[in-house]
N, C-alpha and C positions, 0 to 999 in steps of 0.2 A: 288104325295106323294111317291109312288114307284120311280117314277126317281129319286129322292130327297134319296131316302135311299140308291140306287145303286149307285150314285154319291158319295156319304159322303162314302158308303165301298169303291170306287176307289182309293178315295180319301189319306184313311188310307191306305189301299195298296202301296199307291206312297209314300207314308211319309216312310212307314214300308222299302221301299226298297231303297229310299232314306237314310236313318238311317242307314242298311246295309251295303250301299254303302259307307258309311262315316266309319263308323266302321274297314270295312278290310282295306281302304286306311290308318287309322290311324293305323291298326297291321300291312301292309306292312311298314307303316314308320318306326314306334317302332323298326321292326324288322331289317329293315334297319339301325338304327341306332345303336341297339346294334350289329349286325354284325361287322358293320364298327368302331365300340368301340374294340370288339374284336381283330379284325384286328388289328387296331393300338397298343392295348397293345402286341398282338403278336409282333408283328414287333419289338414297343419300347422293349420289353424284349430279343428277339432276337438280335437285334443290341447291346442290354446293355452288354448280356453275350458275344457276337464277339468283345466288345471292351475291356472287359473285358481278354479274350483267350489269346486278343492281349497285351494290356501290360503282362500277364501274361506270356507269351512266350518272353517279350521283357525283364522281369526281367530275366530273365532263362536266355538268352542268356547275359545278363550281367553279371549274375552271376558265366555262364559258362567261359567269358571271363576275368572276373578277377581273377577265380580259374584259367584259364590256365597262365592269367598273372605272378599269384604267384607261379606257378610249377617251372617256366621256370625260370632256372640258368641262370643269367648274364653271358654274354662271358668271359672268362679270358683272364686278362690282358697277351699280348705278353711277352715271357720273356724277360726283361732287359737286353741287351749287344748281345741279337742272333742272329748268322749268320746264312744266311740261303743260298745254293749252287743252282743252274736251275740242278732238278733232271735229266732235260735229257741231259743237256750238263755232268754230270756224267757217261762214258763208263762203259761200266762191262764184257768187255774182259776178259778171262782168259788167264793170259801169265805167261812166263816163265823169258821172260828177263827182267833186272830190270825197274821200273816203278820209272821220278823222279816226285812228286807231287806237284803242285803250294802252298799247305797250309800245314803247321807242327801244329798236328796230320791231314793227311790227313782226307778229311771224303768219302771221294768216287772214285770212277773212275777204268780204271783195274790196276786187283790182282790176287794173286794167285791161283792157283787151290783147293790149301787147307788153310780153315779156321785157325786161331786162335781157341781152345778152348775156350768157352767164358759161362760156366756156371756156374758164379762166382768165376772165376778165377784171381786170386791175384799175377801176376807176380813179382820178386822180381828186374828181369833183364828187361832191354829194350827189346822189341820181334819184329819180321819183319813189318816193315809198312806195305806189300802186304797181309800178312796174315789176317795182323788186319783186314785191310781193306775188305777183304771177310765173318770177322765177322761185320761188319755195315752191310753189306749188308743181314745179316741173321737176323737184328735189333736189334743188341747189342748196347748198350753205353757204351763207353771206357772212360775210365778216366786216366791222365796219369796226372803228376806232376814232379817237376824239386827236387833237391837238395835242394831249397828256403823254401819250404813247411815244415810248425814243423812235427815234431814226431807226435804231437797229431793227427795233420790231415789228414795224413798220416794212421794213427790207425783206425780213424772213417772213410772214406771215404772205407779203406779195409773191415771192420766191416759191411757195405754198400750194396759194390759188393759181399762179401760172402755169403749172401745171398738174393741175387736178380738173378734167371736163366736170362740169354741174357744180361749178363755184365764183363766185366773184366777189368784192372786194372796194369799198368806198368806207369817203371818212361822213363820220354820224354826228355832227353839234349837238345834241340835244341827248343822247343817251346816256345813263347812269355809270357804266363802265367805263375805263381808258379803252378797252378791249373788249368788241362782244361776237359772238357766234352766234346765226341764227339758221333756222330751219324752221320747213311748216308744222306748226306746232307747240318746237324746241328751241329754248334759250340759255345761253352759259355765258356767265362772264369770267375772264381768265387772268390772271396776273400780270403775261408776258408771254411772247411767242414759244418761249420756254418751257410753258404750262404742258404738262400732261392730256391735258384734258383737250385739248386743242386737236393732237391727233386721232384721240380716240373721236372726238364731234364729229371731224371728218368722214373716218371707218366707219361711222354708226349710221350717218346721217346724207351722205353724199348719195342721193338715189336709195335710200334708205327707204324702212318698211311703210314710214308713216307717209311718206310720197303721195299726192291724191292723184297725181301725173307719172307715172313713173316712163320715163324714155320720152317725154313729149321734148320738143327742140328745145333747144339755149343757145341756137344762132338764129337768125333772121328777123330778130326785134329790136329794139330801140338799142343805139349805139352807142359809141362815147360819149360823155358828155365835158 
């Protein structure tokens, strides 16, 4: 009878620890499993917000490039009918003896020692090619015109260089145009004070890139003539 009742407490013992035993395997599961639940909505959410970052960063950089798309000024068109000279095949000698030039209004090459005048100056006479020409090279645009040219545009064109510093302005016998622009360099012949192209020679050229002088003086040289 006694064996019989230590038996049967064993018994319940082995159940009781067996029972146990079941138990924490099923809280390790549990807890295994909600870990690894954990984990993966970490993860899923982590990866959600990185892809997230990422188009977000991939908007922006679109955005950033079609903002810079729309900043950025179209190139302007070359100007229509311009010549343009090999700046370095242009010398810039200073001489004395006369200089004869392959183009009428010359745009380059050696000149004088002293300038033309050239701050908004409105010659009424033809002035020396040599001179002029060491005003291009200080970045003036010279404008010259023949006898063909009206009064009016003649008016406007002076109206122009009077007030524009690093330009001046005489009549030219000898060149091909009624009307020309020049620059070291640069040459355009234009229709009329009218022309388009007139302003832009100005904005382009008036102390402009191709300048070999850029800011040297256009006062204290040769005068009126």
């Amino acid at each position: 009878m006694s064996f019989d009742r230590r038996t049967r407490i064993e018994q319940m013992r082995n159940a009781d620890r067996a029972r146990d035993r079941r138990n924490r395997a099923l809280a390790i599961g549990l807890s295994a499993l909600v870990v690894a639940g954990l984990v993966a909505f970490g993860s899923y959410a982590l990866l959600d917000r990185s892809e997230a970052a990422d188009k977000g960063d991939a908007v922006a950089a679109d955005e950033a490039t079609a903002s810079a798309a729309e900043k950025k000024e179209p190139a302007a068109e070359p100007i229509e009918g311009l010549k343009t000279w090999d700046a370095k095949k242009l010398t810039r000698n200073h001489v004395t003896e006369t200089v004869t030039y392959p183009m009428k209004p010359p745009v380059g090459g050696d000149h004088s020692p002293v300038w033309m005048n050239c701050d908004g100056e409105v010659y009424k006479k033809a002035i020396p090619d040599m001179n002029a020409v060491h005003s291009l090279e200080h970045g003036s645009v010279w404008v010259t015109y023949t006898d063909k040219a009206s009064a009016a545009d003649v008016a406007q064109l002076a109206a122009l260089v009077g007030k524009t510093p690093y330009s001046l302005m005489s009549p030219y016998k000898d060149q091909a145009g009624t009307i020309m622009l020049s620059a070291w360099g640069k040459q355009v012949t234009v229709d009329s004070a009218d022309d388009p192209r007139v302003g832009r020679f100005f904005a382009e050229f008036v102390q402009g890139e191709q300048t070999p002088e850029p800011g040297a003086a256009c006062t204290g040289g040769l005068g009126s003539q």
